[in-house]
Residue, then its C-alpha position, 0 to 999 in steps of 0.5 A: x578400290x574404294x572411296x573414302x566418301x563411300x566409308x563414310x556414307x556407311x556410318x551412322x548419320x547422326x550423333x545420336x546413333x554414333x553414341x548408341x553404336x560406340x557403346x556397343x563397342x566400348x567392350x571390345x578392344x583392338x589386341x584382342x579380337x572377340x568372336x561373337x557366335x550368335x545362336x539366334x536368327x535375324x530379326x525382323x525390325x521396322x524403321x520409323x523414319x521417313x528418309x532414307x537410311x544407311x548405317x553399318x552394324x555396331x557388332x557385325x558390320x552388316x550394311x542396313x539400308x532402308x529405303x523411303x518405301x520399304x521400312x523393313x530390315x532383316x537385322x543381324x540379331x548381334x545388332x538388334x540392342x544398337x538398333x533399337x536403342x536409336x529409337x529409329x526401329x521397333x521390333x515387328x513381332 
């Protein structure tokens, strides 16, 4: 059973990541479901905030949480576009 407030700890923290997430979405619609097959591996990306962070991916609604130490994230490579467009990731190339 889960709690209402545990969803909502799992969205995006600010307005500016809830915009950049519905614009991935913004092609999909609920009649019709799309199947994304990505062929590419996850992608490694590093986060450059400071605090702690939990967001759920805009396409594969994988989980991502960083922590204060660790600012690495192996991200889903559907997801990568939303999460770079937050200017809180860069890639690690």
């Amino acid at each position: 059973m889960s709690c209402c407030s545990q969803r909502r700890q799992a969205l995006p923290a600010t307005p500016k990541l809830r915009a950049a997430f519905a614009e991935d979405r913004s092609g999909l619609t609920a009649s019709a479901p799309v199947l994304v097959v990505s062929r590419a591996g996850p992608q490694r990306l590093r986060y450059l905030g400071q605090e702690p962070l939990r967001l759920r991916g805009p396409l594969s609604a994988r989980l991502y949480e960083v922590d204060a130490l660790l600012h690495l994230i192996d991200a889903d490579a559907r997801d990568v576009v939303a999460l770079l467009r937050t200017a809180l990731f860069e890639r690690t190339d």
